[in-house]
Backbone of each chain as ProteinMPNN parsed JSONL, in Angstrom:
{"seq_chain_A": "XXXXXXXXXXXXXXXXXXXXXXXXXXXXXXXXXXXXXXXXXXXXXXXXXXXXXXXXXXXXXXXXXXXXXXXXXXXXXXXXXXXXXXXXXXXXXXXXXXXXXX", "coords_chain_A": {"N_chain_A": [[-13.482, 173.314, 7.75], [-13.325, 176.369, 8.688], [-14.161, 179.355, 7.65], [-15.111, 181.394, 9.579], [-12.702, 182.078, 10.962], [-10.654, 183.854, 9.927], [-12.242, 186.16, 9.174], [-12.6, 187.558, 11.937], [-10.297, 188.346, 12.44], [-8.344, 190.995, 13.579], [-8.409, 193.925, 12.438], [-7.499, 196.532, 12.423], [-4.876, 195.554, 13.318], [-3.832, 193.735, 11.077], [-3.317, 194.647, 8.801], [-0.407, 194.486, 6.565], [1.501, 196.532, 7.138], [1.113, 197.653, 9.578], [1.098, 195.456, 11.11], [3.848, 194.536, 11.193], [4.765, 196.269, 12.924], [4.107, 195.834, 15.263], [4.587, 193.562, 15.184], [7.021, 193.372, 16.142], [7.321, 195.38, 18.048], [6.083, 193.84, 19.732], [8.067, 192.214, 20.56], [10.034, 193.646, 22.213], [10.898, 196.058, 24.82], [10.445, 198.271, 24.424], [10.956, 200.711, 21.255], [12.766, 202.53, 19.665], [11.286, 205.397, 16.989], [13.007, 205.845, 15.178], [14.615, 203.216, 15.345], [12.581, 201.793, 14.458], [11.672, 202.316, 12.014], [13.703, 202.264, 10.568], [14.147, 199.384, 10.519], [11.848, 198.337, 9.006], [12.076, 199.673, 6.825], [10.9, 201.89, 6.167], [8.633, 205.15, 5.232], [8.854, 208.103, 6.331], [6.678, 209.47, 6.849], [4.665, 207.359, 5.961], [5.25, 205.667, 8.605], [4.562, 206.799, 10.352], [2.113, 207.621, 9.713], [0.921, 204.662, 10.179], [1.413, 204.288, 13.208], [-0.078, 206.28, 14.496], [-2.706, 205.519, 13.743], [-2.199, 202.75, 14.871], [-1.912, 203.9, 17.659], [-4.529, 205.215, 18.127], [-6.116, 203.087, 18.389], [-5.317, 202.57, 20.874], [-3.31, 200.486, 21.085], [-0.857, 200.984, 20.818], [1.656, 203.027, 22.852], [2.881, 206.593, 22.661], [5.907, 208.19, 23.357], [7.319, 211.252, 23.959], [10.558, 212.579, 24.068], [13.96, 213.743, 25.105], [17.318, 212.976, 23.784], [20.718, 213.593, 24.29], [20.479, 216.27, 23.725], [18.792, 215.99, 21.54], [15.299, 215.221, 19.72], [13.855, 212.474, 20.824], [11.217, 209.93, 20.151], [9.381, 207.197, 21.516], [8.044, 204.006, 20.927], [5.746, 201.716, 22.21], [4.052, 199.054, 23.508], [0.832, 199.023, 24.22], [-0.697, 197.78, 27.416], [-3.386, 196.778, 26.466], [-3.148, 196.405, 24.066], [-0.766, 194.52, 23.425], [-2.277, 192.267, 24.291], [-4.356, 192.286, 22.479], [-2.599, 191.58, 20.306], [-1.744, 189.161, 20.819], [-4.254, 187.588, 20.594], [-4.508, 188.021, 18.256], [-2.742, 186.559, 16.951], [-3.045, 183.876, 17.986], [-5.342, 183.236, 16.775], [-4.285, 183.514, 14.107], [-2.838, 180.906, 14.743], [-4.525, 179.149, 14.61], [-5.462, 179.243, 12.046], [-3.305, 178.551, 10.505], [-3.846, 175.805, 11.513], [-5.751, 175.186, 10.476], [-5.016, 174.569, 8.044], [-2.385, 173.242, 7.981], [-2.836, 170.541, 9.213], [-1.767, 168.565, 12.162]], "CA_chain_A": [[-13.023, 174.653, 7.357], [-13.691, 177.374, 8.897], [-13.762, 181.19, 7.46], [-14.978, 182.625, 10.497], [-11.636, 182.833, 11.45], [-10.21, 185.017, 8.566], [-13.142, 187.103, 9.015], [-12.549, 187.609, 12.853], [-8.931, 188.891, 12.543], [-8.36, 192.491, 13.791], [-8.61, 194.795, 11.115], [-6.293, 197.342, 12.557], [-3.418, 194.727, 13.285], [-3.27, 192.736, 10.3], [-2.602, 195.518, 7.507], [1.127, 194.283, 6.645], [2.606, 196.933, 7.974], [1.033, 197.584, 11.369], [1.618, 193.891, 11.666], [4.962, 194.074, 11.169], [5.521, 197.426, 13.666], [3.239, 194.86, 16.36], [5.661, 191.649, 15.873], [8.462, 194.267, 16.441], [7.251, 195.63, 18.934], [5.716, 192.566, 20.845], [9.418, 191.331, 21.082], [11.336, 194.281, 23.017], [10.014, 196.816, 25.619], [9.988, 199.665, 23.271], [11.266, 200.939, 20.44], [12.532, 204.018, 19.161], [10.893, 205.508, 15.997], [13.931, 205.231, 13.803], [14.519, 201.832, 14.963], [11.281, 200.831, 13.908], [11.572, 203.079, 10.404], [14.799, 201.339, 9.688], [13.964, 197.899, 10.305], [10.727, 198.268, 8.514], [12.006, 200.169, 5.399], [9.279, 202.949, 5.799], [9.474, 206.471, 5.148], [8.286, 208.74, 7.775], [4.995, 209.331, 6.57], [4.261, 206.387, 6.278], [5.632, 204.918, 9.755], [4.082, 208.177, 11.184], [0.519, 206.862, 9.736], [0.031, 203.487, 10.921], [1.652, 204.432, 14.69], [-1.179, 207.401, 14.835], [-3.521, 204.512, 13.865], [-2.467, 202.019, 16.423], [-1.924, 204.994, 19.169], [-5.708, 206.022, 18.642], [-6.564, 202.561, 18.635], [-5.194, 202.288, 22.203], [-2.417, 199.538, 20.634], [0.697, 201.345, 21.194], [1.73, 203.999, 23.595], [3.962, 207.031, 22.267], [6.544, 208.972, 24.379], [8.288, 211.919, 23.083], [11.173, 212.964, 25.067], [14.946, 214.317, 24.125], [18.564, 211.893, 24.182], [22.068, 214.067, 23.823], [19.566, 217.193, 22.873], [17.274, 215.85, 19.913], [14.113, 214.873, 20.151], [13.354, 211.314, 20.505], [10.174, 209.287, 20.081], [9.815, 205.874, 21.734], [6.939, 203.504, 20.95], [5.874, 200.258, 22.889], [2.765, 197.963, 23.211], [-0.038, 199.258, 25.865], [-1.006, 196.617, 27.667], [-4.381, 196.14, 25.627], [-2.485, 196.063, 22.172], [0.022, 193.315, 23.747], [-3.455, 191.527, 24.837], [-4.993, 192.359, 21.163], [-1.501, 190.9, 19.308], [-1.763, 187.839, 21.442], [-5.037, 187.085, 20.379], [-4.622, 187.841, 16.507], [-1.321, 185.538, 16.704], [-3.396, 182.697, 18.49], [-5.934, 183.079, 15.811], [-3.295, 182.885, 12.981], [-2.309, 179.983, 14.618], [-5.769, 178.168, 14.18], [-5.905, 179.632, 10.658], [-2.691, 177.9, 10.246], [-3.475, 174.39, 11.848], [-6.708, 174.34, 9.424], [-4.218, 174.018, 6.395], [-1.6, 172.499, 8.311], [-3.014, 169.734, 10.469], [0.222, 168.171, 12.43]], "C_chain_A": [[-13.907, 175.717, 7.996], [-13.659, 178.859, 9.068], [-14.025, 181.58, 8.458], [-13.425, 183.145, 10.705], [-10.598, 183.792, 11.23], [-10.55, 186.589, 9.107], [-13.217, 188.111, 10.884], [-11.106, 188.566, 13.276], [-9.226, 190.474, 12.376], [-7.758, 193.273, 12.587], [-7.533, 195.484, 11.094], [-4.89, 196.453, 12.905], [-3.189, 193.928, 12.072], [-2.961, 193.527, 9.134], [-0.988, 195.287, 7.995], [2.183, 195.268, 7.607], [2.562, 197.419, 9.265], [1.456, 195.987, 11.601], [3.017, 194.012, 12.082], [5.202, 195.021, 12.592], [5.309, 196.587, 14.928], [4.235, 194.226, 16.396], [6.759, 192.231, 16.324], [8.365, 195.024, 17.696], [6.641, 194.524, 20.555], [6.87, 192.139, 21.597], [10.132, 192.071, 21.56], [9.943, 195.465, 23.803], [9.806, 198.411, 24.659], [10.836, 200.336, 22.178], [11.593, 202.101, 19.483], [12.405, 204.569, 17.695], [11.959, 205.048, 14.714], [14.218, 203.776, 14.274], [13.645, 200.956, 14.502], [11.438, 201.262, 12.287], [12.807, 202.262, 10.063], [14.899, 200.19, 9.721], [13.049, 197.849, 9.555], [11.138, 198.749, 7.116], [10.829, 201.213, 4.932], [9.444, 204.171, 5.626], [8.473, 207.059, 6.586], [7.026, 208.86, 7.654], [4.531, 208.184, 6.794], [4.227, 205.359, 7.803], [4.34, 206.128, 10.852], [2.453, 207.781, 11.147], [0.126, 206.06, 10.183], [0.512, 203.583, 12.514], [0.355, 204.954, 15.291], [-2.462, 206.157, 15.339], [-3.543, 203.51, 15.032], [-2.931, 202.742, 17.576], [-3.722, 205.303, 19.312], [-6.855, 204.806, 19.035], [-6.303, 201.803, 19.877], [-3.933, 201.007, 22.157], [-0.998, 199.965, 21.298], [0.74, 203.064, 22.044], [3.241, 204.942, 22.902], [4.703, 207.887, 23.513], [7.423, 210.172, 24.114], [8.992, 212.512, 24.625], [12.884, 213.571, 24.225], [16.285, 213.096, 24.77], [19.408, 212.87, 23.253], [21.266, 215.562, 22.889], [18.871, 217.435, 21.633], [16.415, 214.725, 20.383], [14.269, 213.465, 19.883], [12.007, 210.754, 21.024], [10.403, 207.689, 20.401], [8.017, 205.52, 21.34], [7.043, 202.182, 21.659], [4.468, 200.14, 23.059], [2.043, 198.734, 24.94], [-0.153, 197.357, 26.406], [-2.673, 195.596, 27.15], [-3.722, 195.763, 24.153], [-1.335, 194.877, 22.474], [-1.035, 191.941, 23.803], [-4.04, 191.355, 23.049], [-3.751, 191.501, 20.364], [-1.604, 189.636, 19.803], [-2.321, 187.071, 20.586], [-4.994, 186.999, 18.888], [-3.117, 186.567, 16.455], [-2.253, 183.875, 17.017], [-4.864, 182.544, 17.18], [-5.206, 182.483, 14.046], [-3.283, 181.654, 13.055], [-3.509, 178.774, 14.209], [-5.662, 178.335, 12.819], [-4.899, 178.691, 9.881], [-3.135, 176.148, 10.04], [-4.444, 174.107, 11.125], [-5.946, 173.735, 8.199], [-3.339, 173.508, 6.849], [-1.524, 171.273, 9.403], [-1.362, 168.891, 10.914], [-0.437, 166.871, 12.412]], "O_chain_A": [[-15.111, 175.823, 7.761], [-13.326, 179.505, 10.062], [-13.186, 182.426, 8.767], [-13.042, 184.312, 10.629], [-9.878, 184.372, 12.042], [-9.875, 187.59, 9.346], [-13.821, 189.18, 10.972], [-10.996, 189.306, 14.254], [-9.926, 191.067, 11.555], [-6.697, 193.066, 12.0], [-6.665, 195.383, 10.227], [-3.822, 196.99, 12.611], [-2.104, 193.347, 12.11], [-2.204, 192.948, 8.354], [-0.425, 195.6, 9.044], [3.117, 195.014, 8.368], [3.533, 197.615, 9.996], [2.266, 195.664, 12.47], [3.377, 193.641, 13.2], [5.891, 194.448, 13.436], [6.254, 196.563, 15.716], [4.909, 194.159, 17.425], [7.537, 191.525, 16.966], [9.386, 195.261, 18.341], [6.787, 194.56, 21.777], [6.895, 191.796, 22.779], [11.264, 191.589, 21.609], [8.752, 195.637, 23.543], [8.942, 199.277, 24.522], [11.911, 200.469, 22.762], [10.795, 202.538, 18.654], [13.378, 204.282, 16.997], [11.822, 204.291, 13.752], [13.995, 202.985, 13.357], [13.777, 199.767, 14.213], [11.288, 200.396, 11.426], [12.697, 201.532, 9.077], [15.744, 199.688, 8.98], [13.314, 196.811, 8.947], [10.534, 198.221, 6.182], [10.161, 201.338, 3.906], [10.598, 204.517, 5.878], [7.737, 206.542, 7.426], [6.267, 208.292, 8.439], [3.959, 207.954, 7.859], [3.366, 204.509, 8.032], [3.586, 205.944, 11.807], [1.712, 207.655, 12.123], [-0.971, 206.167, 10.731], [-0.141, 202.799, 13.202], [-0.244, 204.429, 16.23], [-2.955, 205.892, 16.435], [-4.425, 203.364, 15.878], [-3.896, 202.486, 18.297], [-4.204, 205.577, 20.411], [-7.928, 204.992, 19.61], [-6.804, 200.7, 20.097], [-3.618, 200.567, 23.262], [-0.293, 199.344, 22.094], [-0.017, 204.004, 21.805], [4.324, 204.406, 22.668], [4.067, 208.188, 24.523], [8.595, 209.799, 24.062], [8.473, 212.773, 25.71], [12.961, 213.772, 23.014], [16.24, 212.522, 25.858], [19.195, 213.081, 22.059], [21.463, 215.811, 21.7], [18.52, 218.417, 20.979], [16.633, 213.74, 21.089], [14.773, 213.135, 18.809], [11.642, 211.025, 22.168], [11.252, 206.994, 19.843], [7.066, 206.3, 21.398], [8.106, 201.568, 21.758], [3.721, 201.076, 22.772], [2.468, 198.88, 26.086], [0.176, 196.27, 25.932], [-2.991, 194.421, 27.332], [-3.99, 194.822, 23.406], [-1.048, 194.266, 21.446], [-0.689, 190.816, 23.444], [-4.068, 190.239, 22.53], [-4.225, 190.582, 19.696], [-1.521, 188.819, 18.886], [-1.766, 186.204, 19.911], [-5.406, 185.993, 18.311], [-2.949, 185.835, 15.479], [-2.064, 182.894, 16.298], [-5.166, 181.389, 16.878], [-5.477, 181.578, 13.257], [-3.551, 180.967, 12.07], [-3.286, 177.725, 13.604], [-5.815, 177.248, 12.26], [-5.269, 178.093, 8.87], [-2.95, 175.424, 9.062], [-4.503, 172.916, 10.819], [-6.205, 172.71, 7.569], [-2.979, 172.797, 5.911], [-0.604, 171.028, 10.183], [-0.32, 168.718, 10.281], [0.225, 165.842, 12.546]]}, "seq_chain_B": "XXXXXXXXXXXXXXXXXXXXXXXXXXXXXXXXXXXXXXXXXXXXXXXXXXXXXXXXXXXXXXXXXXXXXXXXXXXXXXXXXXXXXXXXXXXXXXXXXXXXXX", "coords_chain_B": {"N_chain_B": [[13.635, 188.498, 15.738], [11.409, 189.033, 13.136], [10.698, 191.143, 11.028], [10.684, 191.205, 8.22], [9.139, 188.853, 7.296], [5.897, 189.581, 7.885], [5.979, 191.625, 6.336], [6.154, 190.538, 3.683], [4.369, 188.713, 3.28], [1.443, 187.925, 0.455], [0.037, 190.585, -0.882], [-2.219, 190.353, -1.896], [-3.745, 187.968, -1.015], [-3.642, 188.442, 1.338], [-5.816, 190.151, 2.387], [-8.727, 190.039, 4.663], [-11.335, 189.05, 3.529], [-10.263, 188.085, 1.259], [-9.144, 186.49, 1.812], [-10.173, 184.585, 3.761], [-12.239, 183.724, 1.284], [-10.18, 182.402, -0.048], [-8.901, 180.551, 1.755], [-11.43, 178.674, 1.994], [-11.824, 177.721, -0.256], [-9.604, 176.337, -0.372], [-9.548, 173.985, 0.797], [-11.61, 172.806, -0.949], [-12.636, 171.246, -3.48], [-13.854, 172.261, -5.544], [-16.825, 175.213, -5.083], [-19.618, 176.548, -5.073], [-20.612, 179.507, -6.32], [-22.997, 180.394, -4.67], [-22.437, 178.896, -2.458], [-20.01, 180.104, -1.345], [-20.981, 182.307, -0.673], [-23.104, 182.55, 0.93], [-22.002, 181.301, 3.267], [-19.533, 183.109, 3.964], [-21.206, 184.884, 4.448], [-21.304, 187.317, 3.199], [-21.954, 190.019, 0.7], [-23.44, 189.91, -2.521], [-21.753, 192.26, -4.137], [-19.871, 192.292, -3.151], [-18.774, 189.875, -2.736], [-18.209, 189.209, -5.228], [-16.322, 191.224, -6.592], [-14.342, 190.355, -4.975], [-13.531, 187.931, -6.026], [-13.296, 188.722, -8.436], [-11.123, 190.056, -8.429], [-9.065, 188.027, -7.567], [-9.055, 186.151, -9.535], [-8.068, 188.061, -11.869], [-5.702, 187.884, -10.795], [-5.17, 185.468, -11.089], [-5.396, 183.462, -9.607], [-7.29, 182.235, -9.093], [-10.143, 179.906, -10.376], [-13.024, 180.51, -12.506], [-15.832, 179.171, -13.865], [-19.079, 179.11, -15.308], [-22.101, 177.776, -15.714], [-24.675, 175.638, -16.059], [-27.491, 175.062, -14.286], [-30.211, 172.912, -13.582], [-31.269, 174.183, -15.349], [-30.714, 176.629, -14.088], [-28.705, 179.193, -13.835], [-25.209, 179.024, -12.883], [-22.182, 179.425, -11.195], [-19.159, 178.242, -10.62], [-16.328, 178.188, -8.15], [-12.905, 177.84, -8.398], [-9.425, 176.668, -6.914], [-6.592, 177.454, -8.688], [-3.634, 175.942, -9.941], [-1.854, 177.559, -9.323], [-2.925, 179.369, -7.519], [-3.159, 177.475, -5.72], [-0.725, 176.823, -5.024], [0.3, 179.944, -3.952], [-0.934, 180.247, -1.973], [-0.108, 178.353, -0.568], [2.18, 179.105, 0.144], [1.356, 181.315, 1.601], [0.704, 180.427, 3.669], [2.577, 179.16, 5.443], [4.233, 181.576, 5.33], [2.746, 182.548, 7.153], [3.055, 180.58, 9.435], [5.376, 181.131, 10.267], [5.197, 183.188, 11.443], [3.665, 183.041, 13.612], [5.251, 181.155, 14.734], [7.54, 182.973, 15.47], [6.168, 184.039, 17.306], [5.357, 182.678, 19.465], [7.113, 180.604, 20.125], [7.88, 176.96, 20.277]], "CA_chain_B": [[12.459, 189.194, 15.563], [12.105, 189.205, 11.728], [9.42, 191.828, 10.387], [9.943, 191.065, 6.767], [7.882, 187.838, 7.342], [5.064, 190.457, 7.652], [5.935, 192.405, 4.94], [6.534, 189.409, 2.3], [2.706, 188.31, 2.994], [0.985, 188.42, -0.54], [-1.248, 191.634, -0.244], [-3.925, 190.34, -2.617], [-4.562, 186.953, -0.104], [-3.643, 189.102, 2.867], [-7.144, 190.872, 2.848], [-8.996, 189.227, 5.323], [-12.441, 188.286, 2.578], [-10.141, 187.118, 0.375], [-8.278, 185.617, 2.782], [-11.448, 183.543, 3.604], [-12.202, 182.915, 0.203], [-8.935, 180.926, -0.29], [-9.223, 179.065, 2.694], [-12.546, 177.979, 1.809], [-11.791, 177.385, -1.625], [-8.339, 175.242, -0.863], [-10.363, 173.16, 1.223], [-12.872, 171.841, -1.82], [-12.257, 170.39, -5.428], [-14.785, 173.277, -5.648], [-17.343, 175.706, -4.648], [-20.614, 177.676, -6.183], [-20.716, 181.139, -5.397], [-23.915, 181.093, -3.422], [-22.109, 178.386, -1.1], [-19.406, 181.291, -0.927], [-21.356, 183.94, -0.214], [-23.296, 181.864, 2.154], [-20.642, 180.736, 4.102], [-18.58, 184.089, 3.899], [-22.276, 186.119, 4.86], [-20.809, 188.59, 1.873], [-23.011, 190.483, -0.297], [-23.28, 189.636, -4.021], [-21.304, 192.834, -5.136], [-18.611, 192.644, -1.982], [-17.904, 188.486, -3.095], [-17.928, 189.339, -7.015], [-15.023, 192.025, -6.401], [-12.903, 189.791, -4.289], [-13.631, 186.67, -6.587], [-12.744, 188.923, -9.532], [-9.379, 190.026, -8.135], [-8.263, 186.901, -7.551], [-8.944, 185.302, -10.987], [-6.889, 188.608, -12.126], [-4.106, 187.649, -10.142], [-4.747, 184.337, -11.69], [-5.501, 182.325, -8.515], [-9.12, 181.094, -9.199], [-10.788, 179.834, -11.634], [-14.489, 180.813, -12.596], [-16.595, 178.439, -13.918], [-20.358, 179.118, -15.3], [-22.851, 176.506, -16.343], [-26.348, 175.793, -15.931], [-27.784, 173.304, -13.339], [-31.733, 172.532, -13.809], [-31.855, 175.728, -16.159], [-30.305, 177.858, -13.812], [-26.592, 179.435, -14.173], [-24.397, 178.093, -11.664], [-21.026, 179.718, -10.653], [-18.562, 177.73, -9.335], [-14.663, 178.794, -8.194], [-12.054, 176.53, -7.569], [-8.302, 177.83, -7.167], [-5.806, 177.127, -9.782], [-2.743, 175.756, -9.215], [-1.071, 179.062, -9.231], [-3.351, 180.01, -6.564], [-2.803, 176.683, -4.788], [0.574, 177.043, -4.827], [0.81, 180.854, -3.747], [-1.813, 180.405, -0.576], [0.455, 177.275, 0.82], [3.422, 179.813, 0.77], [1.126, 182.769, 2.342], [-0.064, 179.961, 5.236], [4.012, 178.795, 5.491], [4.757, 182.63, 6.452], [1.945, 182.979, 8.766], [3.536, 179.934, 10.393], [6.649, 181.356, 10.866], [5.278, 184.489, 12.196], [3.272, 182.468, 14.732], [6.286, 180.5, 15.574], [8.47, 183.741, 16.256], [5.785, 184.686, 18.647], [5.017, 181.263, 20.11], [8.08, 179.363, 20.01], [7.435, 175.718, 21.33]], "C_chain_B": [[12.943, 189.701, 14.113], [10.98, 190.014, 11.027], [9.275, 191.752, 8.935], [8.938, 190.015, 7.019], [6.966, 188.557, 6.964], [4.814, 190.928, 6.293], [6.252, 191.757, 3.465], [4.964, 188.657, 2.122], [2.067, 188.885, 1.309], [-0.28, 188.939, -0.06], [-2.677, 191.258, -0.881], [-4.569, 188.974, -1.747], [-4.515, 187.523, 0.993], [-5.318, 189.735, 3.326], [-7.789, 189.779, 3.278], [-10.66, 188.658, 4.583], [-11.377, 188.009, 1.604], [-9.37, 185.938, 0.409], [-8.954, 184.269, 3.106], [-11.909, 182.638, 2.833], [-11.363, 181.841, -0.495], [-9.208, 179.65, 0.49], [-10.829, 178.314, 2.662], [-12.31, 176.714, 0.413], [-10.345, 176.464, -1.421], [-8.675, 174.273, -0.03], [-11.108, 172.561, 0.417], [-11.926, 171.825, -3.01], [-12.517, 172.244, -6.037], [-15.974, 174.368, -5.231], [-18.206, 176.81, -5.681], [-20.173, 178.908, -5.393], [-21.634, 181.31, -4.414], [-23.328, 180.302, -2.603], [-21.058, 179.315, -0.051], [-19.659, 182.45, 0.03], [-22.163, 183.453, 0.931], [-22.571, 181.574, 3.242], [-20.193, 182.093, 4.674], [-19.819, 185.48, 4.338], [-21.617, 187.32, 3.925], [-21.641, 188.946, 0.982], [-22.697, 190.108, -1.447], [-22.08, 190.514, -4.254], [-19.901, 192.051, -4.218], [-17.979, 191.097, -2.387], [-17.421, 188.871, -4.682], [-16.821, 190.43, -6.855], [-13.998, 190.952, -5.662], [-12.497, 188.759, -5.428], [-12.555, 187.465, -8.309], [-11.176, 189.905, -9.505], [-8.681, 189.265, -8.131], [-8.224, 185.861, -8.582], [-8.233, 186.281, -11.804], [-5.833, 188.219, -12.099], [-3.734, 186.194, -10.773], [-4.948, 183.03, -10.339], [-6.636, 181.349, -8.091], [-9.811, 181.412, -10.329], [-12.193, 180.011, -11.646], [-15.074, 180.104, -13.309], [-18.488, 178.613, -14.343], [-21.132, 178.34, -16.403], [-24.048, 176.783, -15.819], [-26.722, 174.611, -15.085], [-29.487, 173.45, -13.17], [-31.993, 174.101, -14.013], [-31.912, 176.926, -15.074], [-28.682, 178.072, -13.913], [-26.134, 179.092, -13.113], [-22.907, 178.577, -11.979], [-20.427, 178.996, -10.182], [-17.064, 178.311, -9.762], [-13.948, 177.829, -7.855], [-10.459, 177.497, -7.692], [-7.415, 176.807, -8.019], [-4.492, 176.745, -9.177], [-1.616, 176.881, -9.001], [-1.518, 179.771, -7.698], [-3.335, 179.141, -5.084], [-2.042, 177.065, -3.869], [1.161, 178.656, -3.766], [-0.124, 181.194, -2.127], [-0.911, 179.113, 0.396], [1.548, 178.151, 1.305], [2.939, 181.008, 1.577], [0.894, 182.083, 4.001], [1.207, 179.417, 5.743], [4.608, 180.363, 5.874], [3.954, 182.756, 7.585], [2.49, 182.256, 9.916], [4.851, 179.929, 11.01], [6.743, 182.457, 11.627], [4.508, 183.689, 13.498], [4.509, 182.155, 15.471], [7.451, 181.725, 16.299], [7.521, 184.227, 17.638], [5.428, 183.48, 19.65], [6.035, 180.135, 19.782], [7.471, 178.053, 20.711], [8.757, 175.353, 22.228]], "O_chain_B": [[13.955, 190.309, 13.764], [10.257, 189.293, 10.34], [8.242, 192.056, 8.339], [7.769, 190.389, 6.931], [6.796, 188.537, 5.745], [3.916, 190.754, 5.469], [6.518, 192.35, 2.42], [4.523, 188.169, 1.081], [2.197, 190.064, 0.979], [-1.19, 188.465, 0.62], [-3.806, 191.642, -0.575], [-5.794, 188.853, -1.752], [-5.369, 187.183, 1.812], [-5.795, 189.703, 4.46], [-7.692, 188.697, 2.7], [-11.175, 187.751, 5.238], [-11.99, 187.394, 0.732], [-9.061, 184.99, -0.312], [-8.506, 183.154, 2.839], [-12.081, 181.437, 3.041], [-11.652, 180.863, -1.185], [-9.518, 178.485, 0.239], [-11.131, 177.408, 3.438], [-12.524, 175.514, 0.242], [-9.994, 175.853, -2.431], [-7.831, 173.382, -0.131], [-11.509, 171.508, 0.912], [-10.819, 172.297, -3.271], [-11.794, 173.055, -6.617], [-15.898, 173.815, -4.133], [-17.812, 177.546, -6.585], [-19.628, 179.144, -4.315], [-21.457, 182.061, -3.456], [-23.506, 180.8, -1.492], [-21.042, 179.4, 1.177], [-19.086, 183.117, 0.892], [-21.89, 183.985, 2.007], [-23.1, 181.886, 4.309], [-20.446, 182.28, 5.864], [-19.513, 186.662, 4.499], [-21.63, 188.412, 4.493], [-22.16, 188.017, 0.363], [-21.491, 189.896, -1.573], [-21.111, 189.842, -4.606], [-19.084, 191.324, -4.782], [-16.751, 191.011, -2.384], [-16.266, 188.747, -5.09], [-16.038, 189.839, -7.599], [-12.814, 190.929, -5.999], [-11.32, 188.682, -5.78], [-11.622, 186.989, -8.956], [-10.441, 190.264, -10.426], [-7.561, 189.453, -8.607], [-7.499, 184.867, -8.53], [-7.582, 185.7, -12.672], [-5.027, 188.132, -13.026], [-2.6, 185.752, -10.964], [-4.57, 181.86, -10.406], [-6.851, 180.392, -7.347], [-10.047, 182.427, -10.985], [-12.709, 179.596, -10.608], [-14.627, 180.709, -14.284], [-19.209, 178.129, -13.471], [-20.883, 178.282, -17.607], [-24.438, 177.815, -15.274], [-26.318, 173.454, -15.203], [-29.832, 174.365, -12.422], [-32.578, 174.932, -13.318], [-32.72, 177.853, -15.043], [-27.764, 177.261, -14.033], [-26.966, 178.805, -12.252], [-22.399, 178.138, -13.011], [-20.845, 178.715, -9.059], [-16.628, 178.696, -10.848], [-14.314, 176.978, -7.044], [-10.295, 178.567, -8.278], [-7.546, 175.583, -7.999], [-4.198, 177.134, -8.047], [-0.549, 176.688, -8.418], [-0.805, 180.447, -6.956], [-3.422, 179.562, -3.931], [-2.172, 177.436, -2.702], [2.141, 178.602, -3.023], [0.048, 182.164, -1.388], [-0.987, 178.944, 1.613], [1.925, 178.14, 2.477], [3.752, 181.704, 2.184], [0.881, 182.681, 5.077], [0.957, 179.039, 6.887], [5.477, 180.377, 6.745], [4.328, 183.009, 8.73], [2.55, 182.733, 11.049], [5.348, 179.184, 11.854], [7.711, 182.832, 12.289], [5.089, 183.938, 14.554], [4.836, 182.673, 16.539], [8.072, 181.523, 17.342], [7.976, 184.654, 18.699], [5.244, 183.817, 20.82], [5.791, 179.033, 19.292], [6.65, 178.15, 21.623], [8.699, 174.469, 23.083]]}, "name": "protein", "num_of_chains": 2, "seq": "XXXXXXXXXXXXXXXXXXXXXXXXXXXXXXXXXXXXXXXXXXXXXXXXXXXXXXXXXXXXXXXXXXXXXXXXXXXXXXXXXXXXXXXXXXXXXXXXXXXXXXXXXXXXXXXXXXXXXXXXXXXXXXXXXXXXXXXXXXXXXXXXXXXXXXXXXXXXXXXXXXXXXXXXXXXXXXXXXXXXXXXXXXXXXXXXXXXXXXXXXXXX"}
């Protein structure tokens, strides 16, 4: 057994709901704010808080721009926060195979 | 790409010390506290807050006795707490697997 690996997991990616905006965003090239707020079930504040958070932690890149004349916001994975999700996923997966040897 | 996974994680094992503390603790019969806090490099107060959240929640049991006339702590997890850390390490493995299919 070994806790290090608990204790090792990125701080800013594993709060539930940056996690979730990460696995959602890991899997498509980018994502536009309400599609992330309505898959997630978040209100704006809230979606609006943990983006800021990733964005300042260099995780996710924002883009504001306009579609059919209203503003839209796209988000998508820098290429260090694709690199950072990797590594917390490949950690999971150890964290996993301690309690689940195959 | 399924982001509840994420968001169905139980938030009181999700924190990554008490996250630790499970997986330490569903690994043994049992465990003192100083092997805890040893292990987990956690200060007295910073283990005694996690330890006493999670016997809240009902997921470990506390234990104090005396061993050559000193008190002696030990935690073990309950089967409540068994039970509710195999289903938190059964989502992690499904969030691995969406990002690491085999």
């Amino acid at each position: 057994m070994n806790p290090e690996l608990s204790l090792q997991l990125d701080r800013v990616i594993h709060e539930k709901g940056r996690l979730a905006i990460m696995s959602m965003l890991a899997a498509s090239a980018e994502l536009s704010f309400t599609e992330l707020r309505n898959a997630l079930n978040m209100t704006d504040g809230n979606l609006t808080t943990h983006i800021r958070t990733l964005q300042e932690e260099g995780f996710v890149a924002v883009s504001k721009s306009y579609a059919n004349h209203r503003p839209l916001t796209t988000c998508s994975l820098s290429a260090p926060g694709r690199q950072a999700f990797a590594s917390y996923i490949n950690l999971l997966e150890q964290i996993v195979r301690q309690h689940k040897p195959e």
